[in-house]
PQR file with spaces between the fields and no chain letter, atoms N, CA, C, O and H, PARSE charges and radii, in Angstrom:
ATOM       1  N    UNK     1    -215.741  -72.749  -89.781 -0.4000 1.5000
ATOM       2  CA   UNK     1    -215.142  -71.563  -90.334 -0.0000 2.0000
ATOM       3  C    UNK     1    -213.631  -71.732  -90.439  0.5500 1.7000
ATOM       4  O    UNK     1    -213.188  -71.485  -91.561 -0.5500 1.4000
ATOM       5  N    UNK     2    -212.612  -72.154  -89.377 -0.4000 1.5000
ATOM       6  CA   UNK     2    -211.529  -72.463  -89.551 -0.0000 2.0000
ATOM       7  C    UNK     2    -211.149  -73.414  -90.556  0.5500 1.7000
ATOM       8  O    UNK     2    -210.133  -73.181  -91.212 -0.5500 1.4000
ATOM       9  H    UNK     2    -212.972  -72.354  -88.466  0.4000 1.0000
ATOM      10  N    UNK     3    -211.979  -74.698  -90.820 -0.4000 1.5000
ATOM      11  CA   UNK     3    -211.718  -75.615  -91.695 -0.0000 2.0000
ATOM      12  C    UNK     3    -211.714  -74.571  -93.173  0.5500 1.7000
ATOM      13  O    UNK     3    -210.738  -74.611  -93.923 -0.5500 1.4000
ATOM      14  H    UNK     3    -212.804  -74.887  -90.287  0.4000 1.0000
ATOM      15  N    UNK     4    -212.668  -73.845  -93.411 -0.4000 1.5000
ATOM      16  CA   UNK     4    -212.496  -73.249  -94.798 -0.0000 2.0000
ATOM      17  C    UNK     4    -211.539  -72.204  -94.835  0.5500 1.7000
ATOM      18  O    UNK     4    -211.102  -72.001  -95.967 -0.5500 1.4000
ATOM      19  H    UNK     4    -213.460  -73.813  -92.802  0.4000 1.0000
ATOM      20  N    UNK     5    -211.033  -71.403  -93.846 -0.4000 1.5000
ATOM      21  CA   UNK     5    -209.795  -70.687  -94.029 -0.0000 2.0000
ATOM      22  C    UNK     5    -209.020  -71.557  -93.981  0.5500 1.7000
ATOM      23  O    UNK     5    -208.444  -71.547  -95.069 -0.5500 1.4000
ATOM      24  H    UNK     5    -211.388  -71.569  -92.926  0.4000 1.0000
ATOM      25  N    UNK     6    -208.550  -72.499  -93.242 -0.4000 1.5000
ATOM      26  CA   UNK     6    -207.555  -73.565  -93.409 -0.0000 2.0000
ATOM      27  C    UNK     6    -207.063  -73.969  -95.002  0.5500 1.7000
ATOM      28  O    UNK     6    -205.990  -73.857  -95.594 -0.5500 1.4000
ATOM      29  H    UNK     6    -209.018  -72.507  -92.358  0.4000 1.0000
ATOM      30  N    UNK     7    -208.369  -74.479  -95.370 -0.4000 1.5000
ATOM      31  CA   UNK     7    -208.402  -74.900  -96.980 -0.0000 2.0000
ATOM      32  C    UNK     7    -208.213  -73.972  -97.587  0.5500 1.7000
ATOM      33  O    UNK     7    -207.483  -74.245  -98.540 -0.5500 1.4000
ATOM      34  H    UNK     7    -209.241  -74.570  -94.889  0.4000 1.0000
ATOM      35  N    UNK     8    -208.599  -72.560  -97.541 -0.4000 1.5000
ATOM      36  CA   UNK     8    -208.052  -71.506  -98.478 -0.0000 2.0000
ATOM      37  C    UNK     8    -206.523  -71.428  -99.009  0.5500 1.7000
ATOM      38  O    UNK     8    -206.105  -71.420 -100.167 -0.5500 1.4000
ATOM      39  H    UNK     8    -209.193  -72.338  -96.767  0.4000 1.0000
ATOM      40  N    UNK     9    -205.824  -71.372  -97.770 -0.4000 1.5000
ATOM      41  CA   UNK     9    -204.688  -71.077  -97.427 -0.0000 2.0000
ATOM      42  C    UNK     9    -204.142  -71.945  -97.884  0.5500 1.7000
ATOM      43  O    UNK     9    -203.077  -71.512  -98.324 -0.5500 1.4000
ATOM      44  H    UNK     9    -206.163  -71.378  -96.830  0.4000 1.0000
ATOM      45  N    UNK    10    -204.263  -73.305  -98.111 -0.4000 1.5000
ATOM      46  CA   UNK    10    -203.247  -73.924  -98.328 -0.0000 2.0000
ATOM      47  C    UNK    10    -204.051  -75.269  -99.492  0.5500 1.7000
ATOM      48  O    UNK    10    -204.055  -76.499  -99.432 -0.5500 1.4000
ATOM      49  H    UNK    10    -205.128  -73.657  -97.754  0.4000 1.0000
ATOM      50  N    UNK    11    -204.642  -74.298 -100.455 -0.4000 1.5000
ATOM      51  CA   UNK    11    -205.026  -74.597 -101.523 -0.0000 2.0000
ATOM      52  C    UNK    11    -206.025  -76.376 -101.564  0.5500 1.7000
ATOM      53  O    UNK    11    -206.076  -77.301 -102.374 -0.5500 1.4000
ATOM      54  H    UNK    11    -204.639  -73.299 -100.504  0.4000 1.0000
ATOM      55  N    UNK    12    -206.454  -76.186 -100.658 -0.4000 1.5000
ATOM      56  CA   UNK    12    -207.048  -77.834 -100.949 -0.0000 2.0000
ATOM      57  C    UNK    12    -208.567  -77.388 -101.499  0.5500 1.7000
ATOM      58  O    UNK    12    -209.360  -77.279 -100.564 -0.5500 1.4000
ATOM      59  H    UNK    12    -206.413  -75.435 -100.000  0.4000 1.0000
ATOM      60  N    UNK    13    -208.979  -77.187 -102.439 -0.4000 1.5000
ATOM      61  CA   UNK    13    -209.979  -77.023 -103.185 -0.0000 2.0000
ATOM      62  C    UNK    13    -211.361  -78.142 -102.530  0.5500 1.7000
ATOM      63  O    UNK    13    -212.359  -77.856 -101.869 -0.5500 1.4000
ATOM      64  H    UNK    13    -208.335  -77.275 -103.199  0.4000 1.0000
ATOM      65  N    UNK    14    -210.992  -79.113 -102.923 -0.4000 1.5000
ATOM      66  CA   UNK    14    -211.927  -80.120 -102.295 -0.0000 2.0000
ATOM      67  C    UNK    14    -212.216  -79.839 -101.195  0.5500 1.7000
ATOM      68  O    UNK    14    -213.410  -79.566 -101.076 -0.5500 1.4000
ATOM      69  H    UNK    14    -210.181  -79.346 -103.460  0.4000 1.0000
ATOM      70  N    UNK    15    -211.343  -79.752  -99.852 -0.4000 1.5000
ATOM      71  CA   UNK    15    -211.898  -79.702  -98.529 -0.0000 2.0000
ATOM      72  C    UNK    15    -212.079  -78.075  -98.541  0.5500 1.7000
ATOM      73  O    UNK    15    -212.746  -77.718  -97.571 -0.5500 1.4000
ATOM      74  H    UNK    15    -210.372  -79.973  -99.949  0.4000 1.0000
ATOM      75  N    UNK    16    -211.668  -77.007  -99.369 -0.4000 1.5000
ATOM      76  CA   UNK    16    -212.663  -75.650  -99.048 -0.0000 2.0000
ATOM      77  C    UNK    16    -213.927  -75.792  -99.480  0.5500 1.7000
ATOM      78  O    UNK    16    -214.781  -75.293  -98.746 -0.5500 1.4000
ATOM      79  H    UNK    16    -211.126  -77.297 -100.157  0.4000 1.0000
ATOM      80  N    UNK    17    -214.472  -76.587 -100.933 -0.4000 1.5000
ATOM      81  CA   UNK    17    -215.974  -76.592 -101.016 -0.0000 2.0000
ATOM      82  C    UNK    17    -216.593  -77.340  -99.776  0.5500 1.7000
ATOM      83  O    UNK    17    -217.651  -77.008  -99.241 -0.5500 1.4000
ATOM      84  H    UNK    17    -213.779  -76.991 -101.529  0.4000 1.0000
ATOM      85  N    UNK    18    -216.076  -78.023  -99.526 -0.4000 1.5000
ATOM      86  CA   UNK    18    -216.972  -79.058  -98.578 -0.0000 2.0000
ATOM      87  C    UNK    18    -216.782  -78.194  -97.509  0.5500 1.7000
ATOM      88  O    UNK    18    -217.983  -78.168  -97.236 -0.5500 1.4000
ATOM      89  H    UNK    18    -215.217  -78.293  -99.960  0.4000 1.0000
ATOM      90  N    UNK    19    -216.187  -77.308  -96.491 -0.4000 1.5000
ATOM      91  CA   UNK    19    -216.377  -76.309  -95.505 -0.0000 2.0000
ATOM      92  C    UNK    19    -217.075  -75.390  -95.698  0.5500 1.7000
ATOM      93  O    UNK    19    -217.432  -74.743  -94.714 -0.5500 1.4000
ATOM      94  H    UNK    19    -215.212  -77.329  -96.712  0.4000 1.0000
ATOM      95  N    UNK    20    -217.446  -75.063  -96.789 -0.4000 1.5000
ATOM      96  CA   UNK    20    -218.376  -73.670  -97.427 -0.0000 2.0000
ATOM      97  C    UNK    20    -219.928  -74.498  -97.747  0.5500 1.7000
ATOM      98  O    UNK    20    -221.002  -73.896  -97.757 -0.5500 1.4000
ATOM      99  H    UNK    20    -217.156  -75.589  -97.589  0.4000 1.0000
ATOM     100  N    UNK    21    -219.766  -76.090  -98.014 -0.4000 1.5000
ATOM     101  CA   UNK    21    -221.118  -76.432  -98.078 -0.0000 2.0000
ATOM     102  C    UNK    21    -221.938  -76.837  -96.995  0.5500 1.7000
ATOM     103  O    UNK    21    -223.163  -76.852  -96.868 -0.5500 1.4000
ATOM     104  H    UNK    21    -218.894  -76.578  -98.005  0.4000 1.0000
ATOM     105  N    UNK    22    -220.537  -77.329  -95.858 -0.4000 1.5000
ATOM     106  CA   UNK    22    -221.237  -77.598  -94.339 -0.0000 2.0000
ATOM     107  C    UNK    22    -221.718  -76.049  -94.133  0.5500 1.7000
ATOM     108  O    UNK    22    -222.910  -75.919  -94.416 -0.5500 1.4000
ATOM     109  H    UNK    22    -219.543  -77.317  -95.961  0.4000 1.0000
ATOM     110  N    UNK    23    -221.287  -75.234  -93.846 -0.4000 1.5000
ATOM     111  CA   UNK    23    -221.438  -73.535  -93.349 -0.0000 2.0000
ATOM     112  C    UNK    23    -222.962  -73.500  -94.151  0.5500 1.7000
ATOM     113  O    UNK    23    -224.001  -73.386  -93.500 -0.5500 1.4000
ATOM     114  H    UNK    23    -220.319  -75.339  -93.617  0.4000 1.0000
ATOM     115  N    UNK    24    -222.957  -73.582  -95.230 -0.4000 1.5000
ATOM     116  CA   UNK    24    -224.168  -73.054  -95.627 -0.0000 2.0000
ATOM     117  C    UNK    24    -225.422  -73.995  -95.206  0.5500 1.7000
ATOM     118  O    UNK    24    -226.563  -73.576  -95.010 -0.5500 1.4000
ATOM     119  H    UNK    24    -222.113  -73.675  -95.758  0.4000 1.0000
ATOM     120  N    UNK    25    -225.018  -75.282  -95.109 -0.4000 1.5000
ATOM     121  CA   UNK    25    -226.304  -76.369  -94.237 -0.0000 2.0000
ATOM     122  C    UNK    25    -226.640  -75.947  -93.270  0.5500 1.7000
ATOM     123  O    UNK    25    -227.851  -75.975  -93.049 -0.5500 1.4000
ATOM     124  H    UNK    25    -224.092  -75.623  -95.268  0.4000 1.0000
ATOM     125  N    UNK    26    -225.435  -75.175  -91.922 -0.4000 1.5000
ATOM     126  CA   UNK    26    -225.604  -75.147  -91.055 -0.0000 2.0000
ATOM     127  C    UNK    26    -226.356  -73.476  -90.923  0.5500 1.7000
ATOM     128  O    UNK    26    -227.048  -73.255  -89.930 -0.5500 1.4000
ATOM     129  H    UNK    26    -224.451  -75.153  -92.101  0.4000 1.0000
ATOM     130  N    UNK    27    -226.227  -72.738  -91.624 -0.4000 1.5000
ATOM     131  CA   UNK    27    -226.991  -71.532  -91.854 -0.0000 2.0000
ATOM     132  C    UNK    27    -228.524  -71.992  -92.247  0.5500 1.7000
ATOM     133  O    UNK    27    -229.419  -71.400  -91.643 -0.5500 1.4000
ATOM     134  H    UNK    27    -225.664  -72.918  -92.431  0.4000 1.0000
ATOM     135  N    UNK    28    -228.883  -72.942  -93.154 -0.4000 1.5000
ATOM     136  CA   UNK    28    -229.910  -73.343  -93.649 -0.0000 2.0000
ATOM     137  C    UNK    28    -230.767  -73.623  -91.998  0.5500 1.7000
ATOM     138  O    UNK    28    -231.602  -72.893  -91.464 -0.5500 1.4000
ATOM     139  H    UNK    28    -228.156  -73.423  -93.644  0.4000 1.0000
ATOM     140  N    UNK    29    -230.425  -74.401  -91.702 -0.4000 1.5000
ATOM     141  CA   UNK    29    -230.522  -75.294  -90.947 -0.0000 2.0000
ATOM     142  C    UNK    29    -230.940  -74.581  -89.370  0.5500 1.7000
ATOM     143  O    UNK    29    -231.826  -75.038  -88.647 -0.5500 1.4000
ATOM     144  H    UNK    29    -229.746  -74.993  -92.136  0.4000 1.0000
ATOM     145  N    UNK    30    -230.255  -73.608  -89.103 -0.4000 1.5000
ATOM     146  CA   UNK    30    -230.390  -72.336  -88.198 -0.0000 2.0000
ATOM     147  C    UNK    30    -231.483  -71.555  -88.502  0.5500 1.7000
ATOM     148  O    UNK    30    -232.173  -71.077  -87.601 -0.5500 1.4000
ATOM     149  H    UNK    30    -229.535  -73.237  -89.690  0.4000 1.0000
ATOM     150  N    UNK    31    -231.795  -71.314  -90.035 -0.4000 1.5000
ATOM     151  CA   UNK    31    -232.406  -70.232  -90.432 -0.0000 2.0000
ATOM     152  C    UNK    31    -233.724  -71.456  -89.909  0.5500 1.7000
ATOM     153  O    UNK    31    -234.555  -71.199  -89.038 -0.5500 1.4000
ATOM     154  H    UNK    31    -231.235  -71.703  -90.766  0.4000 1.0000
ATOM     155  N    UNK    32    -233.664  -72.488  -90.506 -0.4000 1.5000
ATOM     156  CA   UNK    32    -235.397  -73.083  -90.570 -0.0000 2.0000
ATOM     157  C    UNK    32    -235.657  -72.692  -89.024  0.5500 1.7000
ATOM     158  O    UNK    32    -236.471  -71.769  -89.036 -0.5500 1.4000
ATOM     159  H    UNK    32    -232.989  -72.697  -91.214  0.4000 1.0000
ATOM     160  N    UNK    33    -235.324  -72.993  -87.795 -0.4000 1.5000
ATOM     161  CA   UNK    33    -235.386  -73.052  -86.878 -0.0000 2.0000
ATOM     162  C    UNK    33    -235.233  -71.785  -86.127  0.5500 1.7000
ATOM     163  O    UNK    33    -235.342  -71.704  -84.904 -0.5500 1.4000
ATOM     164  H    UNK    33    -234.662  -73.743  -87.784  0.4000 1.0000
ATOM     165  N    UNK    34    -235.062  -71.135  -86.655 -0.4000 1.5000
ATOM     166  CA   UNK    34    -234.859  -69.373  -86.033 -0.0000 2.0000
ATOM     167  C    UNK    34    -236.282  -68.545  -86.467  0.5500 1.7000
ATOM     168  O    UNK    34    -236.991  -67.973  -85.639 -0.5500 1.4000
ATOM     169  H    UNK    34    -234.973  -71.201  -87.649  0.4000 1.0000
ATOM     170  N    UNK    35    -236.471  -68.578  -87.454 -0.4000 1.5000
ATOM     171  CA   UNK    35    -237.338  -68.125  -88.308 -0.0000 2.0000
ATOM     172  C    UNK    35    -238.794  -67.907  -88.268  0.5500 1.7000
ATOM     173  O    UNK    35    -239.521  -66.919  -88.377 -0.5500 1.4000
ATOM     174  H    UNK    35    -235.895  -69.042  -88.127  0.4000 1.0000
ATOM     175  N    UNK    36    -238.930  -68.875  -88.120 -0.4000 1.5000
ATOM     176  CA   UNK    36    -240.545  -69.452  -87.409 -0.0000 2.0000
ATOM     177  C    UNK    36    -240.777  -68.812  -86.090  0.5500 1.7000
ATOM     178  O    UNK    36    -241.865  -68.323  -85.785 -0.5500 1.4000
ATOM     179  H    UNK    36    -238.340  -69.677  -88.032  0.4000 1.0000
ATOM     180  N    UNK    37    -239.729  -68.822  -85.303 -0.4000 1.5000
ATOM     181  CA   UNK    37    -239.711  -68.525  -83.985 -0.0000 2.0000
ATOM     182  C    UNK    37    -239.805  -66.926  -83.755  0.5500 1.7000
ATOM     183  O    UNK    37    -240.361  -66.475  -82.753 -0.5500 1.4000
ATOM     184  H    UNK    37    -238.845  -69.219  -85.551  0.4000 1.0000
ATOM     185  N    UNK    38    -239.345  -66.266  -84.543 -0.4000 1.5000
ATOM     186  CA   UNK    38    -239.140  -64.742  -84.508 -0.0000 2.0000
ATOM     187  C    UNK    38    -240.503  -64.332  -85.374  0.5500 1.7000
ATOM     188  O    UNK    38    -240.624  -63.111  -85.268 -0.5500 1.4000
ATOM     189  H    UNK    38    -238.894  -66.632  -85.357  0.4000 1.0000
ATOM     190  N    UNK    39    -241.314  -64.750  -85.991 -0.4000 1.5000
ATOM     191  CA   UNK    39    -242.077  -64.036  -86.861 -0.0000 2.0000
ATOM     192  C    UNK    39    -241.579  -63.899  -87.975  0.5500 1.7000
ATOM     193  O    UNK    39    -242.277  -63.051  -88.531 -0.5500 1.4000
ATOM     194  H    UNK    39    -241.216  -65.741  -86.077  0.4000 1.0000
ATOM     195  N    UNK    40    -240.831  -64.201  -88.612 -0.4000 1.5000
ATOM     196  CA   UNK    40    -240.667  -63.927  -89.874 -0.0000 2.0000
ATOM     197  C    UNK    40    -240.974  -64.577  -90.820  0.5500 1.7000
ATOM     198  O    UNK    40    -241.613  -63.991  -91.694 -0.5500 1.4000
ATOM     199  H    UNK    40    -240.263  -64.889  -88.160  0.4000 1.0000
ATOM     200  N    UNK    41    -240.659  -65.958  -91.006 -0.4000 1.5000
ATOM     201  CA   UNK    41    -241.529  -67.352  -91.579 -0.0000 2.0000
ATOM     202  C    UNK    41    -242.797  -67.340  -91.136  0.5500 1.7000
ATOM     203  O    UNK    41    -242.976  -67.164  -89.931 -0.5500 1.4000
ATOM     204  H    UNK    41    -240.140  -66.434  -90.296  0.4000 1.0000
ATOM     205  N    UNK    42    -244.143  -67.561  -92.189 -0.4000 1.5000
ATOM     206  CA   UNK    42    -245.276  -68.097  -91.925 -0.0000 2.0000
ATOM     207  C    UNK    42    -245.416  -69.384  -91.596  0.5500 1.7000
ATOM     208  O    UNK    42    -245.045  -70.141  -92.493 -0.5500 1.4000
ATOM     209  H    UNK    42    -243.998  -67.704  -93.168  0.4000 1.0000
ATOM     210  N    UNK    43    -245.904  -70.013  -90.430 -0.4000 1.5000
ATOM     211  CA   UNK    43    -246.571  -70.514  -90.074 -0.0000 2.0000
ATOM     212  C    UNK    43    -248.270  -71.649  -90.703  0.5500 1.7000
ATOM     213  O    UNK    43    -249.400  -71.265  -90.403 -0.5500 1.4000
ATOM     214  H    UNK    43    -246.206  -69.398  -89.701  0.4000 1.0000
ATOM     215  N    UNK    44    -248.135  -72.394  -91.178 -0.4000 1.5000
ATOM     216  CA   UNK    44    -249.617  -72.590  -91.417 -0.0000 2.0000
ATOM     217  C    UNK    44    -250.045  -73.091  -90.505  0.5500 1.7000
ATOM     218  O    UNK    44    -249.539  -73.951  -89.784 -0.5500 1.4000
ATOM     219  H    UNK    44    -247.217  -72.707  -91.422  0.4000 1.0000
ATOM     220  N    UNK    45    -251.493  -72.357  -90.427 -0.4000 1.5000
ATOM     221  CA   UNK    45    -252.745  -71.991  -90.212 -0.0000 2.0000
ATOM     222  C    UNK    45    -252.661  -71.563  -88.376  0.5500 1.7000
ATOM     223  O    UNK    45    -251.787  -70.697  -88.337 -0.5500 1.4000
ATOM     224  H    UNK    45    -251.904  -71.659  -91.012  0.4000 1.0000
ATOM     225  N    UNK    46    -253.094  -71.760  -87.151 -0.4000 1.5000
ATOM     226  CA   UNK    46    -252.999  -71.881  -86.348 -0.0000 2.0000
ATOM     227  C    UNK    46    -252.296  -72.191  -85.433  0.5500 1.7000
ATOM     228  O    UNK    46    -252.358  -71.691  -84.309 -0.5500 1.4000
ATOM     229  H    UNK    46    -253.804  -72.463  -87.182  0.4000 1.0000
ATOM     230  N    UNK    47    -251.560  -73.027  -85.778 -0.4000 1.5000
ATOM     231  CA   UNK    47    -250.591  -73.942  -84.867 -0.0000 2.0000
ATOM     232  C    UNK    47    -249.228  -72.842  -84.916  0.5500 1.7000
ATOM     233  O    UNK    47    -248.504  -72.492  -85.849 -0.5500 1.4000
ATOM     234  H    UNK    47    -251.510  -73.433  -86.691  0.4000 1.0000
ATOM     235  N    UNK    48    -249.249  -72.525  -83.618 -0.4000 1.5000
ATOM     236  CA   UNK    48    -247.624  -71.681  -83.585 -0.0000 2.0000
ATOM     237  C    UNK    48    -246.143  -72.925  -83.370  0.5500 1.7000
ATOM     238  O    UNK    48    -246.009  -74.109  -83.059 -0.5500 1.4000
ATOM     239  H    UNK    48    -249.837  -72.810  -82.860  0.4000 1.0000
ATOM     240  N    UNK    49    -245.304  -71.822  -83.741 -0.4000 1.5000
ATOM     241  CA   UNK    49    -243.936  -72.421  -83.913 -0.0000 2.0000
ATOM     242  C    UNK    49    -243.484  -73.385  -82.920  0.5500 1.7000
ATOM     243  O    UNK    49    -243.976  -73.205  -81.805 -0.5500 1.4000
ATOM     244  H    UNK    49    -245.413  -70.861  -83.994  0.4000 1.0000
ATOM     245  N    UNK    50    -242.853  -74.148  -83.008 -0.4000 1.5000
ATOM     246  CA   UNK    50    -242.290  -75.001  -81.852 -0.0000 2.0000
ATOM     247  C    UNK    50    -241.401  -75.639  -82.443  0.5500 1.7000
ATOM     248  O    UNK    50    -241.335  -75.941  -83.635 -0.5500 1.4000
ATOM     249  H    UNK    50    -242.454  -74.294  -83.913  0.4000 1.0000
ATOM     250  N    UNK    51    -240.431  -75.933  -81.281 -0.4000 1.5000
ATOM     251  CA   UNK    51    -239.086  -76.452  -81.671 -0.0000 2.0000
ATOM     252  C    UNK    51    -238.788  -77.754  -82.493  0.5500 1.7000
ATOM     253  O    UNK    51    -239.747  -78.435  -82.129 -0.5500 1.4000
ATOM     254  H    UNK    51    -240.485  -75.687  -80.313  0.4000 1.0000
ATOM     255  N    UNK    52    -238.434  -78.153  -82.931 -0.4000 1.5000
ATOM     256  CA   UNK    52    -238.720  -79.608  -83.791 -0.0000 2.0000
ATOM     257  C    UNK    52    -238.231  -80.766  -82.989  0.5500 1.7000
ATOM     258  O    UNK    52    -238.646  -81.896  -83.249 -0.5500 1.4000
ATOM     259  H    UNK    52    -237.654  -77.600  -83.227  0.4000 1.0000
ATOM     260  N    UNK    53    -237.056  -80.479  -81.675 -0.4000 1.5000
ATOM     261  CA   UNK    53    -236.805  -81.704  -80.440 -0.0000 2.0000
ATOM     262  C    UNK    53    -237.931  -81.555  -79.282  0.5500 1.7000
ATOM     263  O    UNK    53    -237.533  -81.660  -78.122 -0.5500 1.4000
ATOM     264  H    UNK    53    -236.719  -79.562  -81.464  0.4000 1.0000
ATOM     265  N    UNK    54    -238.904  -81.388  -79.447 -0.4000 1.5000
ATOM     266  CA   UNK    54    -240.216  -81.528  -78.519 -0.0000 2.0000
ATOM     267  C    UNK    54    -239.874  -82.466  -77.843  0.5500 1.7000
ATOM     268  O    UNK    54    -240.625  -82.905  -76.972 -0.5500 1.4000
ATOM     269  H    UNK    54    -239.228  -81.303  -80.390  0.4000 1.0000
């Protein structure tokens, strides 16, 4: 988050996309793994959620 206000501020275009595209991997990336776990993502068939570092 600091890296992309950083880049705002002081106009480096390049390194603000690339802070706004890590942020959104890392949202992605949270969400797969949150998701499943709370009920909100389906699941197929039987097998419940589990963490993916087993």
């Amino acid at each position: 988050m600091w890296s992309a206000i950083w880049s705002w501020r002081h106009r480096a275009a390049g390194a603000h996309i690339l802070s706004l595209a890590i942020m959104m991997w890392g949202l992605v990336v949270g969400a797969s793994e949150l998701l499943p776990r709370v009920g909100y993502a389906n699941t197929p068939g039987d097998v419940p959620p589990t963490w993916l570092c087993d």
